[in-house]
N, CA and C of each residue as an Amber inpcrd file, in Angstrom:
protein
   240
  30.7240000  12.2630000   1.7840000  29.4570000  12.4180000   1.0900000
  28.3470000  12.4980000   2.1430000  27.6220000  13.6760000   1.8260000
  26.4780000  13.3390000   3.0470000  25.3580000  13.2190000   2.5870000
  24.0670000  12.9760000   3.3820000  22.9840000  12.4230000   3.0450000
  22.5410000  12.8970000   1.5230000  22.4300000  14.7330000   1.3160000
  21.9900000  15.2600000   0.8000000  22.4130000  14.6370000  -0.5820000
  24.2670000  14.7320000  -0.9330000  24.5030000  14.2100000  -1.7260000
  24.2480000  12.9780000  -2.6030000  24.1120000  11.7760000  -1.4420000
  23.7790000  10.5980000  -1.3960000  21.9040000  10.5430000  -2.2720000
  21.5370000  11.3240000  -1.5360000  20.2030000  11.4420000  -1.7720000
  20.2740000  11.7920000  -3.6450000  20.7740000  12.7000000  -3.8990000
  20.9550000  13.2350000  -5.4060000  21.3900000  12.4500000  -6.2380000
  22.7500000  11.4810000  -5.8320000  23.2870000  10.3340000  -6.4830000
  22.5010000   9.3680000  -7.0690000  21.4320000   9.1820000  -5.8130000
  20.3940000   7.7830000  -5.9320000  19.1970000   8.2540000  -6.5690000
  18.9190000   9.6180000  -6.7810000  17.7170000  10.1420000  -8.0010000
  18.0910000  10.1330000  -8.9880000  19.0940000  10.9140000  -9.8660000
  20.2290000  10.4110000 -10.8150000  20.4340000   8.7890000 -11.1700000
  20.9370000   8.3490000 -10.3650000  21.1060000   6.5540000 -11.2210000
  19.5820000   5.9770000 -11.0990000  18.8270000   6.4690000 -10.4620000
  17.1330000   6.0720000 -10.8450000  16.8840000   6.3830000 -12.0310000
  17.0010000   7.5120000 -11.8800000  16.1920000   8.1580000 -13.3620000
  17.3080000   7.5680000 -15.2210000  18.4990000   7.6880000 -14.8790000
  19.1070000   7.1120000 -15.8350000  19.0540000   5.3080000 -16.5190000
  18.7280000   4.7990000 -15.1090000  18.5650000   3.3110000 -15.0560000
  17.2280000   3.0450000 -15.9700000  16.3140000   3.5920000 -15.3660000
  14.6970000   4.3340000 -16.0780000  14.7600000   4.2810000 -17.1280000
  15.7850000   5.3320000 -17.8170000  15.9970000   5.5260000 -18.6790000
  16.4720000   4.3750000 -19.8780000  17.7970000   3.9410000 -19.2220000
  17.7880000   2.3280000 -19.9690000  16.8620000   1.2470000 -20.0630000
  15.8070000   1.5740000 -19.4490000  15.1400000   0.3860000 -19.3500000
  13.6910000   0.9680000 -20.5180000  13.7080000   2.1070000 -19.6870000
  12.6070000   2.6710000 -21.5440000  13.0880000   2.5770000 -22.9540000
  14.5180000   2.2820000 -22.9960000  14.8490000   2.6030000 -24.1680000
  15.1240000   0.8190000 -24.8240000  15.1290000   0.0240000 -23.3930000
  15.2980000  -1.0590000 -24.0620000  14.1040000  -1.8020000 -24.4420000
  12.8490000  -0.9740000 -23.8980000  11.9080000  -1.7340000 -24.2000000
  11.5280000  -1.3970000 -25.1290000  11.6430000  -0.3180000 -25.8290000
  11.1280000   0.7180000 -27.1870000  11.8260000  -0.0610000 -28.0250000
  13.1810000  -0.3180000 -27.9200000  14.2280000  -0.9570000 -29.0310000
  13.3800000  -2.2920000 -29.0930000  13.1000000  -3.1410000 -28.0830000
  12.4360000  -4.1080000 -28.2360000  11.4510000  -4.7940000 -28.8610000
  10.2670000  -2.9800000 -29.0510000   8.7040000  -3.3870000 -29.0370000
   9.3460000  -2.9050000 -30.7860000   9.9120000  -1.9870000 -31.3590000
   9.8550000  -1.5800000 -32.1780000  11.0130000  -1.7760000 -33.2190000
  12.2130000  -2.3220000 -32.5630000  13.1310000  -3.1900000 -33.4060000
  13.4640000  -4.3140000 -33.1270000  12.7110000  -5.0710000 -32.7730000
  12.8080000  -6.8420000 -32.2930000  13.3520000  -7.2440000 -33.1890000
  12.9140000  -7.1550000 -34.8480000  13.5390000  -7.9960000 -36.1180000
  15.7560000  -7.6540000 -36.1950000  15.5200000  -6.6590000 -36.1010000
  17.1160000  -6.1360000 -35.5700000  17.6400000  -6.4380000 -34.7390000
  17.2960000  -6.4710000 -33.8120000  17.6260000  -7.2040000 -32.1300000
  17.8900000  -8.4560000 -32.5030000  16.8130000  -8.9730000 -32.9640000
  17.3530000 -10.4040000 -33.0730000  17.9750000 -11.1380000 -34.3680000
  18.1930000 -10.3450000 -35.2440000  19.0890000 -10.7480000 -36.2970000
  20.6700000 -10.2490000 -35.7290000  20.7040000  -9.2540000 -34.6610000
  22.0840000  -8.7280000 -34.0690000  22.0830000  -9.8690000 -32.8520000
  21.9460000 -10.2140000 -32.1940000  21.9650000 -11.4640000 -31.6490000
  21.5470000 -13.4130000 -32.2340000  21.3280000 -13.0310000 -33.4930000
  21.0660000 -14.2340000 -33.7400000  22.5650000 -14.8100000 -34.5180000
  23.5280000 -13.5130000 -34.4650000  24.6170000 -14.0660000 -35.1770000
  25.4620000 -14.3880000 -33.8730000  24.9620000 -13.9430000 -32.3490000
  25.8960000 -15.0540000 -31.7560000  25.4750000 -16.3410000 -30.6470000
  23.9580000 -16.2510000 -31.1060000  23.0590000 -17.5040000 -30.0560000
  21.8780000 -17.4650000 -30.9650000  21.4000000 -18.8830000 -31.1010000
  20.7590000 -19.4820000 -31.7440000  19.5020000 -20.1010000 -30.8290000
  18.5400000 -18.8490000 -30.8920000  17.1670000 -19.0120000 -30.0200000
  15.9350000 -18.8620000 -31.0140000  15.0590000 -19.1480000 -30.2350000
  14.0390000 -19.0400000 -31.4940000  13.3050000 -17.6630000 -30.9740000
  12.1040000 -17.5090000 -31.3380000  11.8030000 -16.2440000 -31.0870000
  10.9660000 -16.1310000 -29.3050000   9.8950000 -17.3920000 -29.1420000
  10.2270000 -18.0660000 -27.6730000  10.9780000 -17.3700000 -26.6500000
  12.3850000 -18.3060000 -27.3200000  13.2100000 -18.0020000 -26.1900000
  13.8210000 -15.9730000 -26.1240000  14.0600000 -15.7570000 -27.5070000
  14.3610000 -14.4080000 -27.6290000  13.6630000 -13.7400000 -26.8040000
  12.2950000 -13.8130000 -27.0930000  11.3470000 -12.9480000 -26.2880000
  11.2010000 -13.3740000 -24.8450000  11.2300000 -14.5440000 -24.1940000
  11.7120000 -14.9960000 -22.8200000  13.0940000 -14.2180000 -21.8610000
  14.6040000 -14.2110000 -22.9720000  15.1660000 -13.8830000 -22.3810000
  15.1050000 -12.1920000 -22.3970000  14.4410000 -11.1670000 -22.6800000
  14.2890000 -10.1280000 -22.8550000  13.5790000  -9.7750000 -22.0790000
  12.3520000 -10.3080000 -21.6420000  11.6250000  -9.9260000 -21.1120000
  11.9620000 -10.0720000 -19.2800000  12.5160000 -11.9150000 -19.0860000
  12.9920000 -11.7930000 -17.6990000  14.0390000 -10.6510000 -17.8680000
  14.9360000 -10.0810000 -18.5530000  15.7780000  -9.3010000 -18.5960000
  15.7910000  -8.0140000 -17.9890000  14.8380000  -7.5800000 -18.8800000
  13.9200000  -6.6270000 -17.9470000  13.1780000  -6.4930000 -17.4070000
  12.9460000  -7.7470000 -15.9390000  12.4350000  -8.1180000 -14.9400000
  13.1420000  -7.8040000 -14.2040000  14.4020000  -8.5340000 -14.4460000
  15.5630000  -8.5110000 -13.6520000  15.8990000  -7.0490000 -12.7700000
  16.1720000  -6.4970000 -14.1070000  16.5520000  -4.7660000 -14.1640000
  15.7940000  -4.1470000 -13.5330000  14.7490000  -4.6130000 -13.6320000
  13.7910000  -3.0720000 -12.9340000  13.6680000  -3.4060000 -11.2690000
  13.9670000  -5.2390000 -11.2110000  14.0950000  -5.4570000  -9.9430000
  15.1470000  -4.5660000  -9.0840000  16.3100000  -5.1730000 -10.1590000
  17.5280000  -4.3810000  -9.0710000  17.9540000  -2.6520000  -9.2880000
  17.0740000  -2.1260000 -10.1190000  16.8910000  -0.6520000  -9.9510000
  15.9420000   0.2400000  -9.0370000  14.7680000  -0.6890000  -8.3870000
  13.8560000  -0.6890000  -7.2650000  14.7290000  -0.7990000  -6.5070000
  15.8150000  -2.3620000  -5.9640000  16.5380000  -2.6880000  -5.1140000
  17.5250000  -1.4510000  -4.4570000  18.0260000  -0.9710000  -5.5190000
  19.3460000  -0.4900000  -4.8740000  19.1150000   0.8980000  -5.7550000
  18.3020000   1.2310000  -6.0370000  18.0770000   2.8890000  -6.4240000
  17.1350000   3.3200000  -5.4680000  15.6020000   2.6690000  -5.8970000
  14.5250000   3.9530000  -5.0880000  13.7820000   2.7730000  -3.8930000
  14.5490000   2.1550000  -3.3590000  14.3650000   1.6680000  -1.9950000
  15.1580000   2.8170000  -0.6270000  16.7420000   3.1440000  -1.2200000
  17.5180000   3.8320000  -0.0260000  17.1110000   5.0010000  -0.7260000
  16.8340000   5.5920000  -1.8230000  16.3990000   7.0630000  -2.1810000
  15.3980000   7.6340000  -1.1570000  14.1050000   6.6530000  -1.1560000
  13.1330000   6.5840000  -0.0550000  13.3960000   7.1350000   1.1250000
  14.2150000   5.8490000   1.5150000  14.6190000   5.6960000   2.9100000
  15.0520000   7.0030000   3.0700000  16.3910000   7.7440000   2.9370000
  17.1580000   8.4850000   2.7290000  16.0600000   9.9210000   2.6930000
  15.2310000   9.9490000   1.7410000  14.4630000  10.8140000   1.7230000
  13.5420000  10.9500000   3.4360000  12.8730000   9.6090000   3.8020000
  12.3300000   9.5210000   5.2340000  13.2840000  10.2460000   6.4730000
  14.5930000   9.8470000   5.8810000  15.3630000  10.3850000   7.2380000
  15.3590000  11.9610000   7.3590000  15.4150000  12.3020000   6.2860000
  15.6470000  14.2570000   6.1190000  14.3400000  14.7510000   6.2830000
């Protein structure tokens, strides 16, 4: 695999990752009552915590899609 490739790989799982993460926040902002009646049948949070663990959730995510998507995309891009 060479750079070029590498380079294409890591725009691709950016943009798809992106992608999960827009869609989980849309599902979020706009079906929370669903979300959490589909999770309330297997953890017992209140809405607090629901909305706590969702939100670090997608903290998390966007951390490690910065991390290991468009940090070496960058880089990778600097070298060429």
């Amino acid at each position: 695999m060479n750079m070029m490739q590498l380079s294409d790989f890591l725009l691709y799982s950016l943009l798809i990752n992106y992608g999960i993460l827009i869609i989980w926040f849309v599902v979020f902002v706009f079906a929370k009552d669903w979300m959490k009646r589909l999770h309330g049948q297997w953890f017992k949070l209140s809405d607090q915590q629901f909305d706590a663990v969702h939100y670090g959730g997608m903290a998390v995510y966007k951390i490690g899609v910065l991390l290991f998507n468009l940090v070496p995309f960058i880089a990778l891009k600097m070298l060429s």
